[in-house]
C-alpha positions as a printed Julia matrix, in Angstrom:
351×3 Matrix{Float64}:
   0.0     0.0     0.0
   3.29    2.06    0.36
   3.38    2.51   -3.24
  -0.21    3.22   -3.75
  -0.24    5.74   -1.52
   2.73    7.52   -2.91
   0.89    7.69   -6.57
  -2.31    9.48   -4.74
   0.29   11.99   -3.3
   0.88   12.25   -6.65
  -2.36   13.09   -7.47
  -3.3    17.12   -7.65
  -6.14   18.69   -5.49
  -9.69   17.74   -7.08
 -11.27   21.25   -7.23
  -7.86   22.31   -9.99
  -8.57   18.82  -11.9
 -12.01   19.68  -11.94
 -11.86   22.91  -13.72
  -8.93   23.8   -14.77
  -7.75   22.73  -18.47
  -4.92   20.44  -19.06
  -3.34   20.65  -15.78
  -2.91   16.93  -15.39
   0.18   16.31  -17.74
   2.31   16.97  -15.02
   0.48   14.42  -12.92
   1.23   11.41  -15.37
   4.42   11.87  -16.39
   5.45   11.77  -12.87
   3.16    8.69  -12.06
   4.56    6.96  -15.25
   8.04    8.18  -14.65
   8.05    6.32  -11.38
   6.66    3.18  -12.8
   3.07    2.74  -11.69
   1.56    2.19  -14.88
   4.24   -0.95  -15.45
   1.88   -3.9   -14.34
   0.47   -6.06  -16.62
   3.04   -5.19  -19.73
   5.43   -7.3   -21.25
   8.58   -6.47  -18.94
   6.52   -6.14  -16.03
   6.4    -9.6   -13.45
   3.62   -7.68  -12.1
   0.11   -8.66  -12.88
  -2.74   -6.45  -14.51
  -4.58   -6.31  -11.47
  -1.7    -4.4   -10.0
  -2.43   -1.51  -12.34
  -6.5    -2.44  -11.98
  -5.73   -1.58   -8.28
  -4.01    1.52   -9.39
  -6.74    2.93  -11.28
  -9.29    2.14   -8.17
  -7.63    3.37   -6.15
  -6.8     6.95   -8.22
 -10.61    6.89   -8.97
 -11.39    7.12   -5.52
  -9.71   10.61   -5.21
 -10.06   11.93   -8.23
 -11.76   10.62  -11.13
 -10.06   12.56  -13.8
  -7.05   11.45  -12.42
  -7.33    7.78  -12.61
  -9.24    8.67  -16.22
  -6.24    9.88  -17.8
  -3.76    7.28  -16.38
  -6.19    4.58  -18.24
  -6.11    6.17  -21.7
  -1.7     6.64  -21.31
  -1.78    2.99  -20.14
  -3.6     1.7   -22.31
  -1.85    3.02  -25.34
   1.18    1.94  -23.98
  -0.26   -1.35  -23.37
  -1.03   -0.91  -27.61
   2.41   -0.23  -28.48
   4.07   -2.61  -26.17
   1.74   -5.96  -27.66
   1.97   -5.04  -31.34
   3.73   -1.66  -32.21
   5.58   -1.4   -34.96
   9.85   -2.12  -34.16
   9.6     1.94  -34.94
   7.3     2.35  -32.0
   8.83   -0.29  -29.46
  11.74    0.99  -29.76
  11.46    4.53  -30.12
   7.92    5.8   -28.8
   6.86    3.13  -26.18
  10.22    3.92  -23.39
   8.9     7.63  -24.3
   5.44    6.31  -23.15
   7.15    4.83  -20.2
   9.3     7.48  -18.77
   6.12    9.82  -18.58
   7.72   12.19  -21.53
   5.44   11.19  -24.26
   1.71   11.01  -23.06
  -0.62    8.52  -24.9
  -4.58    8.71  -26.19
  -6.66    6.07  -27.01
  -9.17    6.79  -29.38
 -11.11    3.92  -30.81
 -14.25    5.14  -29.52
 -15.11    4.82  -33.08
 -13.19    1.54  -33.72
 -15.15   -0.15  -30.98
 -18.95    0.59  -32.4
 -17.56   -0.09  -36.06
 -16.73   -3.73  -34.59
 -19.92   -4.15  -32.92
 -21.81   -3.45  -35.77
 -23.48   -0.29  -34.48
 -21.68    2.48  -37.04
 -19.54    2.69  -39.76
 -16.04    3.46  -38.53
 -15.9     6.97  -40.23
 -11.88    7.17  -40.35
 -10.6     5.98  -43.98
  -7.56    5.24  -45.15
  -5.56    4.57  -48.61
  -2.09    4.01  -50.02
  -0.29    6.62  -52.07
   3.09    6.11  -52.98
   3.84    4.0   -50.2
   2.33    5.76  -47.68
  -1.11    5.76  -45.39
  -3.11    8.92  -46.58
  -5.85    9.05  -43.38
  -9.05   11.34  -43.44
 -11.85   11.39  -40.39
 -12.52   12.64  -37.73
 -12.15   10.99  -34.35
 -15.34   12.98  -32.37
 -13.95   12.25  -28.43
  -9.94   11.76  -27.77
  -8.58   12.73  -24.33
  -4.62   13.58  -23.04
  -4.63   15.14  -26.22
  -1.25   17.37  -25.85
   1.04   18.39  -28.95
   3.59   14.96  -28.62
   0.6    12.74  -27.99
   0.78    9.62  -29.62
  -2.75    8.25  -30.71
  -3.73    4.87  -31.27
  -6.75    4.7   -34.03
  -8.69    2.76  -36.3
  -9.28    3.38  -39.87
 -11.09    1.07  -42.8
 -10.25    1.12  -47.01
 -13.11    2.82  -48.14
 -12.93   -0.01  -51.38
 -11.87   -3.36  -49.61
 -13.17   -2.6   -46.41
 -10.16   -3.65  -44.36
  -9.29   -1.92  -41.14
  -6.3    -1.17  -40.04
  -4.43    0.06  -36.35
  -2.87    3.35  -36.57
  -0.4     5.25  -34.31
   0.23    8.97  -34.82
   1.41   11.98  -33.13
  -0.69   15.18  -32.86
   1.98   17.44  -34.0
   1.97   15.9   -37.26
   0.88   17.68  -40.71
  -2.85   17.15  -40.94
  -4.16   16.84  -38.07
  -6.27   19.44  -36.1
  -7.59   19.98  -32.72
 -10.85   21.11  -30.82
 -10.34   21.44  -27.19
 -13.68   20.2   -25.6
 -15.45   23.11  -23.39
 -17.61   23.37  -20.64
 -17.7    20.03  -19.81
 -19.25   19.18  -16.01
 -16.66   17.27  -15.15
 -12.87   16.26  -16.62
 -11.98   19.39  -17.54
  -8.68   18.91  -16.47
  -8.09   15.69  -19.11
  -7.35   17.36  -22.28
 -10.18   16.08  -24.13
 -11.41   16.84  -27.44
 -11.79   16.28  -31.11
  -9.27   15.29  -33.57
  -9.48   15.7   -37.12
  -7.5    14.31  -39.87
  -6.83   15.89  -43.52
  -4.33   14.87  -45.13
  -2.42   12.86  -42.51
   0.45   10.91  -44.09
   1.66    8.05  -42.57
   4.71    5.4   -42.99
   4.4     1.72  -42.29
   6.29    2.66  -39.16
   2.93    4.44  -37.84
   1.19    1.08  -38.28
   0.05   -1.83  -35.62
   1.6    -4.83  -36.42
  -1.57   -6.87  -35.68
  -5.12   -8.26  -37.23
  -7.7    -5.83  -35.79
  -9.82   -8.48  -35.07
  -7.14  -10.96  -33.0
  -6.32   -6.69  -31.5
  -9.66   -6.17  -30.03
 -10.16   -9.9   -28.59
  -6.98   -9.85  -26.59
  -6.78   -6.39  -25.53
 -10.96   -5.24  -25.24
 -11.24   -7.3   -21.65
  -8.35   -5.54  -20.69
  -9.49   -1.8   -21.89
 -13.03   -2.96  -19.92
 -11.35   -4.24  -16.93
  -9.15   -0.64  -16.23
 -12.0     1.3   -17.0
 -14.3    -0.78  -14.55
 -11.62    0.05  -12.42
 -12.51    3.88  -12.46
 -16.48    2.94  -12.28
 -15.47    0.92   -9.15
 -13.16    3.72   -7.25
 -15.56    6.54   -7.9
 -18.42    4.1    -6.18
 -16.21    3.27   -3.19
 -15.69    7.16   -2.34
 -19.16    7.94   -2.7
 -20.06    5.15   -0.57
 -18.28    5.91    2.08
 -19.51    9.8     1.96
 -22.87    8.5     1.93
 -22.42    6.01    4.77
 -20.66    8.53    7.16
 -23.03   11.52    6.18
 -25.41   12.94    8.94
 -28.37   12.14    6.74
 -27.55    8.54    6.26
 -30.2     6.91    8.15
 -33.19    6.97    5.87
 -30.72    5.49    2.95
 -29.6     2.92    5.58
 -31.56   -0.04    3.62
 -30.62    1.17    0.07
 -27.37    1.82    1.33
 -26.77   -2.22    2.31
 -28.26   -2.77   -0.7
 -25.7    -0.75   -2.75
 -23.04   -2.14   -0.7
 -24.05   -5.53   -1.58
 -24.31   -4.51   -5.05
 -20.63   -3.12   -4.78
 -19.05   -6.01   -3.45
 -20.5    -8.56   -5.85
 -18.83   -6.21   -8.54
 -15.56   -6.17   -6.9
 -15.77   -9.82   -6.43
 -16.44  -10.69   -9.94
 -13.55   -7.45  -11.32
 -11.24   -9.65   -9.35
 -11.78  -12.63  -10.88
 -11.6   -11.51  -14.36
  -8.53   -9.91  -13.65
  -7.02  -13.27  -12.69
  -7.93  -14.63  -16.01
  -5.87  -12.09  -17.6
  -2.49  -12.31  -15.83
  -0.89  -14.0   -18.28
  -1.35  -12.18  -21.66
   0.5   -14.6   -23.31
  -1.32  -17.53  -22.64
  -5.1   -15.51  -23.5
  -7.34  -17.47  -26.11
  -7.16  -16.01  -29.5
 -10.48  -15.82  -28.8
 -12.14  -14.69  -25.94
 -15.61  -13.93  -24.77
 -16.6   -10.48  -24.24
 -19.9   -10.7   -22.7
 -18.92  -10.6   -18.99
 -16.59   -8.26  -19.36
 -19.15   -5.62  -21.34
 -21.65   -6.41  -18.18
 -19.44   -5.72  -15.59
 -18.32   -2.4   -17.17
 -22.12   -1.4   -17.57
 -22.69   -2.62  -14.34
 -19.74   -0.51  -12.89
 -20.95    2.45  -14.35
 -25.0     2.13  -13.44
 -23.57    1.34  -10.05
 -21.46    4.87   -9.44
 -24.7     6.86  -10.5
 -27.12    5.4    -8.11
 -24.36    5.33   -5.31
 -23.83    8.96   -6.22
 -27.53    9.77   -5.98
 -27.74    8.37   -2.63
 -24.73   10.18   -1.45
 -25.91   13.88   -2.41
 -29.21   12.42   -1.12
 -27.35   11.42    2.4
 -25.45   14.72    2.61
 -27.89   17.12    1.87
 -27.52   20.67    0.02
 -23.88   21.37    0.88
 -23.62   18.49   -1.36
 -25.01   20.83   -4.57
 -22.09   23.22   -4.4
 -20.4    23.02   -7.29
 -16.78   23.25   -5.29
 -18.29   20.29   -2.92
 -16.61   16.53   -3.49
 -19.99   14.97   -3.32
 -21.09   17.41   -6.31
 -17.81   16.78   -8.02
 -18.43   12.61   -7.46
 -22.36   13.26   -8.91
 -20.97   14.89  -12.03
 -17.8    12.15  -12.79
 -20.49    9.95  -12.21
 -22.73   11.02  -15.4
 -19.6    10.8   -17.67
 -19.75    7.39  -17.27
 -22.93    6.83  -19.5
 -21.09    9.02  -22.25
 -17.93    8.09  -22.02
 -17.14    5.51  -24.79
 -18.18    2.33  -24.81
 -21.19    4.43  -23.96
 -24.06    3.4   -21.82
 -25.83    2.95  -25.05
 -23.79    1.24  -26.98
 -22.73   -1.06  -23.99
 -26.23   -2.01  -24.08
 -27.32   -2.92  -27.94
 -24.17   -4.97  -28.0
 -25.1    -6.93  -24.97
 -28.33   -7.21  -26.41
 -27.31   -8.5   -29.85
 -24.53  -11.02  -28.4
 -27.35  -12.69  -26.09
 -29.42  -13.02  -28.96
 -26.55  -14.88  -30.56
 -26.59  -17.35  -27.73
């Protein structure tokens, strides 16, 4: 716990990461610099749940915080499976040493695969190199080194391919996302392509199918993780709050509710300690349901809290109104509530 608690040292005050833009760079490249985000890659001996534990444990501070440290680990997770020898050796110990910050953005990628829209980044070859047009609508830790991971399909054949790119490149343009009620701090946004030129270098070496069946459970898991932390705070707000007692039933019920979730996170981390030894193959299904039931889960929690503490608890500069609005990104925040849903749906109609 020595080293968990050093990372939420780490970690700035909540009421600057909840308004104040881009001011958590610093933040991760000193929690990657000193090697939390290491468990669960390829020259780690720790396992995946070290970094689940991580992510919890951030989200229960500060969910912006533990948001941000997903998307960099997770692209560096990307890289370190199937980048190109260009990226291993060059971009991923830039991931790891905190001085390159990574994005994941397959938002779009991920519905495109499910069958619920048209992945609307497109690709072709000219003169030997990837000429990429689209627009990816919601990327976050989106500073001008960051290294992207996409998706993007032939418009002729179809085929889809895994992309890596850095924002400062030629063709690509930025949107800061404003206003939001929460994760202002993360750098968010939308990224455009025109133009963007690319080298075989910039490319995954990897089947996007065989990509998104060995590294999807994973991408669910660590953002469960964040669902889970942000529940635990509230919970305990809620619990200790002077206007508990009414909630005390819904309250067990919620903690009940929690604990079966935790159980079952747990166990589906253990199945993905080894990555080398994961099916070609694998199952989504429980790994979709736990991440909708994460999320579902932090909303009512966070109901019940600002319910429990009463109307200090609506001041915007409150942590139990800063918990309430984390807690509604969580339906938007891709895979959305929505789309979490109709894919559920259609794979239990397939069964």
């Amino acid at each position: 716990m020595s080293n968990l608690a050093t990372a939420l040292d780490l970690v700035p005050d909540s009421s600057t990461t909840d308004t104040q833009p881009e001011n958590l760079r610093e933040f991760l490249s000193e929690l990657t610099a000193a090697g939390f985000i290491d468990a669960g890659l390829s020259q780690s001996s720790a396992p995946i749940a070290k970094s689940g534990e991580l992510i919890h444990e951030l989200a229960s501070k500060c969910l912006s915080s533990a948001f941000v440290t997903w998307s960099h680990r997770m692209t560096s997770e990307y890289i370190d499976r199937f980048g190109s020898p260009f990226l291993r050796e060059q971009r991923l110990p830039q991931l790891l040493a905190g001085e390159r910050i990574g994005s994941t953005a397959l938002a779009t990628a991920l519905a495109d695969r499910s069958g619920k829209e048209l992945l609307p980044i497109t690709f072709e070859r000219v003169d030997g190199q990837y000429l990429i047009n689209g627009v990816i609508p919601w990327a976050s830790n989106l500073y001008s080194d960051t290294l992207v991971v996409f998706a993007a399909r032939e418009p002729n054949t179809q085929e889809r391919k895994l992309f890596a790119t850095e924002l400062s490149f030629a063709g690509i343009s930025v949107k800061p996302a404003e206003g939001l009620l929460a994760l202002n701090a993360t750098a968010s946004g939308t990224v455009k392509f025109e133009g963007l030129q690319l080298s075989e270098d910039y490319v995954l070496d990897v089947v996007v199918d065989e990509f998104f069946s060995r590294m999807r459970p994973r991408f669910l898991l660590l953002q469960s993780a964040f669902c889970l932390g942000l529940t635990s705070a509230s919970l305990e707000s809620a619990k200790s709050a002077n206007g508990a007692g009414p909630f005390a039933t819904e309250l067990e019920d919620l903690q009940e509710q929690f604990d079966d979730l935790i159980s079952r996170w747990e166990a589906l981390l253990q199945k993905q300690e080894d990555f080398a030894s994961l099916p070609a193959t694998q199952d989504p299904l429980p790994y979709l349901e736990l991440r909708l039931a994460a999320a579902v889960l932090a909303q009512a929690v966070s109901r019940v809290e600002l319910a429990s503490v009463g109307g200090r608890g609506y001041f915007v500069a409150n942590p139990t109104s800063r918990r309430v609005r984390e807690s509604l990104f969580l339906s938007v925040q891709a895979p959305t509530e929505g789309s979490l849903r109709w894919e559920i749906s259609q794979l239990k109609s397939l069964a």
